[in-house]
Each structure stands twice: as C-alpha cells, then as structure tokens.
C-alpha positions in Angstrom: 107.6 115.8 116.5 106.2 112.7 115.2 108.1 110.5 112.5 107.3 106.8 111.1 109.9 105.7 109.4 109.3 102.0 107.2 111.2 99.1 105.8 111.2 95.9 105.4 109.4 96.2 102.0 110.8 94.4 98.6 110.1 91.9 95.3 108.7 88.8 96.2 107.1 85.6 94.3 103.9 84.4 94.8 103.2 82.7 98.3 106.1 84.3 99.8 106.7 86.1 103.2 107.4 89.7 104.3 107.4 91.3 107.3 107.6 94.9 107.4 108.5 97.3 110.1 107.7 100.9 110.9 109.4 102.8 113.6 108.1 105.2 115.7 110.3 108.3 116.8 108.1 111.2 119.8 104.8 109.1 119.6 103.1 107.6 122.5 101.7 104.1 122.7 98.4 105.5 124.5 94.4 105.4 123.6 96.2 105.4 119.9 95.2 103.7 116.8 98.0 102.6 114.3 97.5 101.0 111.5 98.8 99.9 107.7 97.1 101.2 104.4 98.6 100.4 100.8 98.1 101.6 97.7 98.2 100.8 94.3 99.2 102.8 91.0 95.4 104.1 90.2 93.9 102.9 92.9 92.5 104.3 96.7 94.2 104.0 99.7 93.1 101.4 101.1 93.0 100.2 105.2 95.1 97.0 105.7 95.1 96.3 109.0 95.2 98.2 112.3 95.9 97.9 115.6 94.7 99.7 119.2 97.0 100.1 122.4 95.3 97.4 124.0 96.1 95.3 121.3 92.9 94.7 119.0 93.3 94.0 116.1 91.2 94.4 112.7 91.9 93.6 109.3 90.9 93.8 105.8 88.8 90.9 104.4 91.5 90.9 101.7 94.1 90.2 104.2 92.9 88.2 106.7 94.6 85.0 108.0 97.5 85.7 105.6 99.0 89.5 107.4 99.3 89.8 111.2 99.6 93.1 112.4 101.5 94.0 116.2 103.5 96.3 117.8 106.5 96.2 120.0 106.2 99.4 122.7 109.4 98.6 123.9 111.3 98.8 120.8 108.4 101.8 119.4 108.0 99.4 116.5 104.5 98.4 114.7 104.7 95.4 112.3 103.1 94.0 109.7 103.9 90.4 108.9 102.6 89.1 105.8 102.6 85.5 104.6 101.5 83.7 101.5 101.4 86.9 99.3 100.0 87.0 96.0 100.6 89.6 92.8 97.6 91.0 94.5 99.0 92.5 97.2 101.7 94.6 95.2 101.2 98.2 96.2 102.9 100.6 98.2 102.3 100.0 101.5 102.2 103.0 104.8 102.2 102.9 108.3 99.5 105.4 109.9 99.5 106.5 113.6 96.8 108.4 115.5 95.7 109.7 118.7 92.8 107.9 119.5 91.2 104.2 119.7 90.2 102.7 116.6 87.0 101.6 116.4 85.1 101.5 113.3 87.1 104.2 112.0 90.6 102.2 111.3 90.2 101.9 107.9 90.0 105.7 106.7 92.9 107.0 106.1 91.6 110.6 106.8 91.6 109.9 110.5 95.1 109.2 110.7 97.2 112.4 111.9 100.5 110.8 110.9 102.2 108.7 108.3 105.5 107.0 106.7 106.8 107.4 104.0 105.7 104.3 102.3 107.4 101.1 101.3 107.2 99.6 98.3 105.6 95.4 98.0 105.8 93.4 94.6 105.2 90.2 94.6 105.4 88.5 91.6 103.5 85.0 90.0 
C-alpha cells in the first residue's frame, strides 16, 4: 500500500527558505508523475510543481525560479525546495504521486491516485 508522508513545513518571514520533504513508503519510481499542490483557506488546490521519472520538471508561473522540485530514488524521497518565500505562498502544501507520466496533466489534482497528508507553510512579512 502506498503512503506519502511530509515534513519539513513551518513559519517563515518573508524571503526566507524551506525545503520540504515527502517520503514515499510501496511506490515505484516508474513512468510516474509526482508532484506538489497547496492550498489555501478558501481557495482551490492548486498544482505547484511536478516532477516525471525521467526527471522533467514543470512548475507553476507563481513558483518559478524561486521552488525547485526533485526526487531522490534512492532514499524514495521527492522534495520541494523553496527560496525567497513571500506571505503569498502560505498554504498548506501536499505531495501527490501517480502512475503515469505527466504531461500536460500535472497540475490537476484529480489525476493523482495518492496523496500526504499535507504540511503546513506561513511565511510571514
């Protein structure tokens, strides 16, 4: 059985760094999409950043140049480093997994088969 299990999350101020960390436990790094998603009180679930077995990458508009998303199949770890956060990017944030490559799907969160728990980001100003 599959299980994603996150840290790394926390209270930040503004234009500070976090990296967070999801571990994987009976999921195989093959043809599979994983990927981060966050969400804020009131708001959708939205697609942070994902990443495909062969190591493509794709990220939010929101996100991009600041968060750097890889994985580590040796340690069955996907990460999300994030740098130069702003209040912005307070939400909770979860790590996604899925059976299949990403392509233009990555950021729907309906495609994803399993998830995390969820870890919580504040960063304040």
């Amino acid at each position: 059985q599959v299980q994603l299990v996150e840290s790394g999350g926390g209270s930040v101020q503004s234009g500070g760094s976090l990296r967070l960390s999801c571990a994987a436990f009976g999921y195989t790094y093959s043809s599979t999409c994983m990927g981060w998603f966050r969400q804020a009180p009131g708001k959708k679930r939205e697609g942070v950043a994902a990443i495909d077995s062969d190591g493509s990458t794709s990220y939010a508009d929101s996100v991009k140049g600041r968060f750097t998303i890889s994985q580590d199949n040796v340690k069955n770890t996907l990460y999300l480093q994030m740098n130069s956060l702003k209040p912005e990017d307070t939400a909770m944030y979860y790590c996604a997994a899925d059976y299949d490559y990403c392509s233009d799907s990555w950021s729907l969160a309906s495609r994803f088969a399993y998830w995390g728990q969820g870890t919580q980001v504040t960063v304040s100003s």
